[in-house]
C-alpha positions as CSV (number, residue, x, y, z in Angstrom):
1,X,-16.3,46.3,-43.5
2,X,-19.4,48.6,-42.5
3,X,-21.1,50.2,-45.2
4,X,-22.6,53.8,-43.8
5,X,-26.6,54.7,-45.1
6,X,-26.6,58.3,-46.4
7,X,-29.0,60.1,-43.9
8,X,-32.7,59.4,-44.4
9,X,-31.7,56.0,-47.0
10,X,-34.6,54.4,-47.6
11,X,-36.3,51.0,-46.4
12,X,-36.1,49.4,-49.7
13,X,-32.1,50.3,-50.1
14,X,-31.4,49.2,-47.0
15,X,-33.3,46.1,-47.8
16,X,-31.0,45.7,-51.1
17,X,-27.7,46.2,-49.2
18,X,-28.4,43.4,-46.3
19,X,-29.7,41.1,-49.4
20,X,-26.2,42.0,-51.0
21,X,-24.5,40.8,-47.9
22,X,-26.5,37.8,-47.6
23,X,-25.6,36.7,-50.9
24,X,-21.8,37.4,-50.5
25,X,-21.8,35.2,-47.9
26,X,-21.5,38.1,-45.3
27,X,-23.5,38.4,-41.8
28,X,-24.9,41.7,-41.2
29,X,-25.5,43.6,-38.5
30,X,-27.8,46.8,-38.7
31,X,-26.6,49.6,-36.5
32,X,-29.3,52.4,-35.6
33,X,-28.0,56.3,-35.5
34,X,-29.6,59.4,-35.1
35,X,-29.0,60.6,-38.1
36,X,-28.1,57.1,-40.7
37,X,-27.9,53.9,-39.9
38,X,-24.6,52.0,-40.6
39,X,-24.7,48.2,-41.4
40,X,-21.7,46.2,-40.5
41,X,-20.6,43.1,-43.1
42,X,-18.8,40.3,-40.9
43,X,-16.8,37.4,-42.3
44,X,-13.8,36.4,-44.2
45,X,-12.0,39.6,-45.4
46,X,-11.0,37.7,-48.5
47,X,-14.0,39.4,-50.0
48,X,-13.7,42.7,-49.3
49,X,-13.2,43.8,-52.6
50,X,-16.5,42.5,-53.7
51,X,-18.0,44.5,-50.2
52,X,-16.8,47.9,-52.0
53,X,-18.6,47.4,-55.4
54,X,-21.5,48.1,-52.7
55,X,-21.0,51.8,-52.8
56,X,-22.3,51.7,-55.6
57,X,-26.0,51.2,-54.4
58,X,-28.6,53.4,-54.2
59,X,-28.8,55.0,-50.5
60,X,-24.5,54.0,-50.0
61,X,-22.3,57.0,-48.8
62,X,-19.6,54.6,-48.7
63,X,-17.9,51.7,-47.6
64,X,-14.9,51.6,-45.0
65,X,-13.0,48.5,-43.3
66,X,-12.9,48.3,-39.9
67,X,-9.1,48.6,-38.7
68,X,-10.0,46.8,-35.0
69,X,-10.1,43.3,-34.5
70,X,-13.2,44.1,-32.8
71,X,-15.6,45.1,-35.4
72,X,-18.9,46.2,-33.6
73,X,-18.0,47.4,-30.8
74,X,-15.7,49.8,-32.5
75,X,-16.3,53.3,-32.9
76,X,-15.3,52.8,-36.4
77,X,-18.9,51.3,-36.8
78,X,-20.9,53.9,-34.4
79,X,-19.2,57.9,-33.6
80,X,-21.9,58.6,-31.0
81,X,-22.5,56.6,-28.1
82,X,-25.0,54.2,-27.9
83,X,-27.7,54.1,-25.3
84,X,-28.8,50.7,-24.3
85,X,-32.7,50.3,-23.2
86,X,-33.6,48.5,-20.0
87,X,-37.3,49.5,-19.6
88,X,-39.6,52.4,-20.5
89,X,-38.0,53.8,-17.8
90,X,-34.2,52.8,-17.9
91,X,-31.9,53.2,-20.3
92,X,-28.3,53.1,-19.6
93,X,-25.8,55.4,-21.8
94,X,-26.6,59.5,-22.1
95,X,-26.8,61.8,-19.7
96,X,-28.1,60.4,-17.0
97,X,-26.4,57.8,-14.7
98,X,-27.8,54.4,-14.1
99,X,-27.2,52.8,-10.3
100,X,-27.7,49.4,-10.1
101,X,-28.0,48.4,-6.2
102,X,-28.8,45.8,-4.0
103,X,-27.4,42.1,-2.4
104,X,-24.6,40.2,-3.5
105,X,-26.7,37.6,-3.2
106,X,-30.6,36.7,-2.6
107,X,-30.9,34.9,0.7
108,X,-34.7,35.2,1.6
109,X,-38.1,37.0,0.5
110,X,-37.7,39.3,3.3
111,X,-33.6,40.4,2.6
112,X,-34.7,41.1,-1.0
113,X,-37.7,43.1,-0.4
114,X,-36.0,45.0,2.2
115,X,-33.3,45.7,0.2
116,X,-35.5,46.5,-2.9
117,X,-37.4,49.1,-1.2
118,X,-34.0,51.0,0.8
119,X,-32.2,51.2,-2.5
120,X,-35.4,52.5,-4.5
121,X,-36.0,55.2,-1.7
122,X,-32.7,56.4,-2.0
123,X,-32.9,56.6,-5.8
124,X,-31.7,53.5,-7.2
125,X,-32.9,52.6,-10.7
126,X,-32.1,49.1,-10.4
127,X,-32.3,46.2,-8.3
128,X,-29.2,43.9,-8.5
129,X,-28.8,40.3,-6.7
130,X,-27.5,36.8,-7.6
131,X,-29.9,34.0,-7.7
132,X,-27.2,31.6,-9.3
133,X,-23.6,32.3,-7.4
134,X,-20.0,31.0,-8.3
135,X,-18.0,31.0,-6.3
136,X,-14.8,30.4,-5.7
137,X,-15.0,27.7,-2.9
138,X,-17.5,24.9,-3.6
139,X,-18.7,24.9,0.2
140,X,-19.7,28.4,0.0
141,X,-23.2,29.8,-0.7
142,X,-24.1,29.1,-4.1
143,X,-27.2,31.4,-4.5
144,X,-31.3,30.0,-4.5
145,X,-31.3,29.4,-8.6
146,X,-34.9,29.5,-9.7
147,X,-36.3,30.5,-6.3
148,X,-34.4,33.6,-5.9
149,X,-35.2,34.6,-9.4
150,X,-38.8,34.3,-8.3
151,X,-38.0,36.4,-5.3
152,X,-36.0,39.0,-7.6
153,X,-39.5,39.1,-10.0
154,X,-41.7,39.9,-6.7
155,X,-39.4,42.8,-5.5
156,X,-39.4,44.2,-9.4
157,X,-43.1,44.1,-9.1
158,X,-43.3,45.7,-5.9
159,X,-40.9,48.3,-6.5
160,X,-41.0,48.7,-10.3
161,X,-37.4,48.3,-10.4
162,X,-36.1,46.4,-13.7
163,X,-33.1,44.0,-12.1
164,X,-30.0,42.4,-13.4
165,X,-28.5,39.0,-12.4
166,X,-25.7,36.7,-13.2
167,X,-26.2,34.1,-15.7
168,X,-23.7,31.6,-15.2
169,X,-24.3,28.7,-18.1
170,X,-25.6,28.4,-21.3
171,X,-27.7,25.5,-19.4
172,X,-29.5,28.0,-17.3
173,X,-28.9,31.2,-19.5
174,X,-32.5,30.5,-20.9
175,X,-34.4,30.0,-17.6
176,X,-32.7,33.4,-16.4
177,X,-33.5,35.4,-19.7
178,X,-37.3,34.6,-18.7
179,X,-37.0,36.5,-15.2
180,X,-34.4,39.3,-15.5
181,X,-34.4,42.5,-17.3
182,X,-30.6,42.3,-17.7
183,X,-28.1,39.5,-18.2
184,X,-25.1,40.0,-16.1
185,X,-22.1,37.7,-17.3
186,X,-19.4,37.6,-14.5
187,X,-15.7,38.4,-14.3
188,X,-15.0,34.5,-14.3
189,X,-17.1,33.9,-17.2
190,X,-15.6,36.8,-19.3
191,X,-13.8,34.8,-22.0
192,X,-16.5,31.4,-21.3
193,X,-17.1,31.6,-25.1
194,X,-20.2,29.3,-25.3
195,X,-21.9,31.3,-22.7
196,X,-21.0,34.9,-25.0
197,X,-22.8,33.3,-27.8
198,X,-25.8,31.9,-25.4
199,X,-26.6,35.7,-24.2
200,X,-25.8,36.9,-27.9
201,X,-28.7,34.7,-29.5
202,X,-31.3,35.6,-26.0
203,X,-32.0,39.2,-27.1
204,X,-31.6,40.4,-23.7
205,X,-29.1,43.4,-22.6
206,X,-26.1,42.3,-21.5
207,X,-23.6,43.9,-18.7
208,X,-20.4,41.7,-19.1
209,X,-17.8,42.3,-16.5
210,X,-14.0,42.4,-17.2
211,X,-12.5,39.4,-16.0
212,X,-9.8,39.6,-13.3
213,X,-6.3,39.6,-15.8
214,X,-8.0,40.5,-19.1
215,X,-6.9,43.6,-21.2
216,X,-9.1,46.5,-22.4
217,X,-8.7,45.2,-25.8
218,X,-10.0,41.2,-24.3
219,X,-12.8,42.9,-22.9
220,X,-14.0,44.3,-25.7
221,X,-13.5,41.1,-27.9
222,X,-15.5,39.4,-25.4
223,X,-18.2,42.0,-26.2
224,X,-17.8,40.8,-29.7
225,X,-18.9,37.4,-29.2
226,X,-22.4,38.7,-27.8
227,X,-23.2,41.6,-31.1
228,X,-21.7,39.1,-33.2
229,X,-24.8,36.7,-32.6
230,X,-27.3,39.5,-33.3
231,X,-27.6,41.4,-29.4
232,X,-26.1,45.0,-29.9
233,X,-27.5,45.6,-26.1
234,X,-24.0,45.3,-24.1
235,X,-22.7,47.4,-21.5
236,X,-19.1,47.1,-20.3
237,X,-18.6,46.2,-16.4
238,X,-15.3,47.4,-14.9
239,X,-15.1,45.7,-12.1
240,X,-11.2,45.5,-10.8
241,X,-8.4,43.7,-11.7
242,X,-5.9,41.1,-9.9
243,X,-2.2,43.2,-9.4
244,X,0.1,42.7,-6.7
245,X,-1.6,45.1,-4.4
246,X,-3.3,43.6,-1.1
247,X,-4.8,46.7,0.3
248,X,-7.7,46.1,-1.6
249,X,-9.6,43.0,-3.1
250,X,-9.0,44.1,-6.5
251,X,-7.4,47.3,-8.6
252,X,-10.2,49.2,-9.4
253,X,-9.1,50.4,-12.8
254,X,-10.5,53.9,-13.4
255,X,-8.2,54.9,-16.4
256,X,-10.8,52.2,-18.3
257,X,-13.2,54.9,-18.5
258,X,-11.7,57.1,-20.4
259,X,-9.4,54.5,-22.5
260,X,-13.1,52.8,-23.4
261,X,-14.8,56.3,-24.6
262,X,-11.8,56.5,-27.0
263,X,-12.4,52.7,-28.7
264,X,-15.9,52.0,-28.1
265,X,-19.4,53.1,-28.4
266,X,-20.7,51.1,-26.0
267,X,-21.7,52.3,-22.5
268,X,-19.6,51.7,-19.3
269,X,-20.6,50.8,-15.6
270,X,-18.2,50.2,-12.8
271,X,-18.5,48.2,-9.8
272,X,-16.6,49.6,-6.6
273,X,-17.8,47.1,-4.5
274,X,-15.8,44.2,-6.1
275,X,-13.3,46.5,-6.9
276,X,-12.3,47.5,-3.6
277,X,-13.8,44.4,-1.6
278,X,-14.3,46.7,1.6
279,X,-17.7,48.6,2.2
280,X,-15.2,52.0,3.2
281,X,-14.1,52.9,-0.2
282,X,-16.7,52.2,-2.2
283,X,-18.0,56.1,-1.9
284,X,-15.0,57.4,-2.8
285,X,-14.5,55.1,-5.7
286,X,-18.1,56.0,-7.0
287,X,-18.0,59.3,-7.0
288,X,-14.3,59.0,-8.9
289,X,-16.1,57.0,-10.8
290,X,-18.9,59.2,-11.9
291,X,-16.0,62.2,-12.3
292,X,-14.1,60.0,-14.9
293,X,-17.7,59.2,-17.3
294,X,-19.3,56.3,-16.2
295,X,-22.7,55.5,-17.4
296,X,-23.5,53.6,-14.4
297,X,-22.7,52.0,-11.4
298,X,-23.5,48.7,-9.6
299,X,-23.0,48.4,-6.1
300,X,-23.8,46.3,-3.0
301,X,-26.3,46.9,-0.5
302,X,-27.2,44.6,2.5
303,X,-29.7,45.4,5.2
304,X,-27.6,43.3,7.6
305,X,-23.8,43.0,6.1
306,X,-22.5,41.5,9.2
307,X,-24.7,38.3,9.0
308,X,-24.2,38.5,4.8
309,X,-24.5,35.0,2.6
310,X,-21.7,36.6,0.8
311,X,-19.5,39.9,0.2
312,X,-21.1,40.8,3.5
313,X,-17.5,43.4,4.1
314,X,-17.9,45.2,0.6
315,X,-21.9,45.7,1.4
316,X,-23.3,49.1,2.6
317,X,-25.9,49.6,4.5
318,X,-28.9,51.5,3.2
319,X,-28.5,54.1,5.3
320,X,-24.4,54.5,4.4
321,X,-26.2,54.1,0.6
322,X,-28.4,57.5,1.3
323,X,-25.8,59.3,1.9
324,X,-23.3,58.4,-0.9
325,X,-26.0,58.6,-3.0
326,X,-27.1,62.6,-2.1
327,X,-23.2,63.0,-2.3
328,X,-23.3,61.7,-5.4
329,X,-25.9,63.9,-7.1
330,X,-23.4,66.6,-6.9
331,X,-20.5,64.6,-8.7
332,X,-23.2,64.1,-11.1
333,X,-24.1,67.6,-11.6
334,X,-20.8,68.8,-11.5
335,X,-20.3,67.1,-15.1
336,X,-23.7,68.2,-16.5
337,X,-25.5,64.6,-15.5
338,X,-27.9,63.7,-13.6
339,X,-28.8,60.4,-11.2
């Protein structure tokens, strides 16, 4: 059930509704608009009845069940979209688009810096790059851990760019919290339950990418796990999915956009560069992209591809970057955005 604030409520009946909830047995989740807050009531639906006798507070407009199975993520819960804060200067949802950019993976102080300071010139608002790296055979690269966190925190300071990386287990989850800005949970730990609940309870945004075969509707229950445990800070990754196709490395599904605006509040990225898996279509998939809504986009960016730890083929070069990304002002534009 969500139980919506008339507009300007005050603190005190806010304060009686969550104690309410408390007492019913309900978890509550506050939900910030622009004009009234909303406050979701999570639990066993056995007691809904006694959720309703809520309207009758002081500050209630009313009191509606939530028809989705996921509850928070629903627009049911929020009409406008939400806008998720990075930094003072980042925030990704609204009008203007976020690009995240940078190496699949960290290799060294100098690829990191290098790569840090092409994407920033170009425009980029964030740096992106794996310290901690599954993959899917156990004799490839598996990413510097602590040490390329470290290396990831010196190119931030250098550059000012706030950075996302992968957290991989709820082992490590708090050691990677303490470095990065954003918590990236990958496409093979989509439905890695423990791990949802690990990033929920951190506090930390989230960008949780779809996994390879899940559903719209998966996704979004995944997204579920994390606000349910107190973080409303997600942002949806679309980042291709496994079909029979073998032009590509994955099917880059754009229709997500625009399927996503209609059931969700929460703000959507897409990564062409593990949706395509080759470093030639990754413009032209971002700048569809951007056409279609997305909030943001993460790609990869190598200062040498060729000699790459990993995803070296699906990495552009900063100078390829430059250019897609002054071609991509004018996709932005186009809509009313910006970059």
């Amino acid at each position: 059930m969500i139980i919506v604030m008339k507009a300007g409520a005050a603190k005190k009946d806010k304060d009686e509704v969550l104690r309410r909830i408390k007492e019913l047995g309900y978890t509550s989740h506050v939900i910030r608009g622009t004009t009234r807050d909303v406050i979701g009531a999570i639990g066993d639906e056995r007691g809904k009845a006694a959720l309703q006798a809520l309207e009758t507070l002081h500050g209630v407009e009313n009191v509606l069940p939530i028809l989705q199975p996921y509850k928070l993520a629903s627009l049911e819960v929020k009409k406008e979209s939400s806008k998720v804060r990075i930094s003072d200067a980042v925030s990704i949802g609204g009008s203007q688009i976020v690009i995240m950019a940078g190496p699949c993976a960290v290799e060294s102080e100098e690829q990191i810096i290098e790569s840090a300071l092409a994407v920033k010139k170009s425009g980029a608002h964030m740096l992106r790059g794996g310290a901690f790296k599954p993959r899917t055979s156990p004799y490839s690269f598996q990413g510097l851990e602590e040490e390329g966190l470290k290396l990831m925190a010196k190119a931030r300071e250098l550059t000012g760019l706030p950075f996302v990386t992968e957290v991989i287990n709820p082992e490590t989850a708090d050691m990677v919290a303490d470095y990065a800005d954003m918590l990236q949970i990958g496409a093979r730990n989509s439905q890695n339950f423990a791990l949802l609940k690990k990033v929920g309870q951190l506090g930390k945004p989230v960008l949780l990418k779809r996994g390879m075969a899940m559903t719209i509707q998966e996704l979004l229950m995944s997204a579920e796990y994390i606000m349910s445990e107190g973080n409303q800070s997600v942002i949806l990754c679309e980042r291709g999915i496994r079909t029979f196709e073998t032009a590509t490395r994955n099917t880059l599904d754009l229709s997500a956009i625009p399927v996503l605006k209609g059931k969700t509040h929460l703000p959507i990225v897409i990564d062409p560069s593990h949706g395509t898996g080759n470093h030639h279509y990754v413009a032209p998939m971002s700048y569809a992209a951007v056409a279609a809504g997305a909030d943001g986009l993460i790609i990869e960016v190598h200062p040498d591809p060729e000699h790459a730890s990993s995803d070296g083929a699906q990495s552009l070069k900063p100078s390829k970057f430059e250019v897609m990304m002054q071609k991509l002002r004018l996709f932005a534009e186009a809509d009313g955005r910006k970059l």
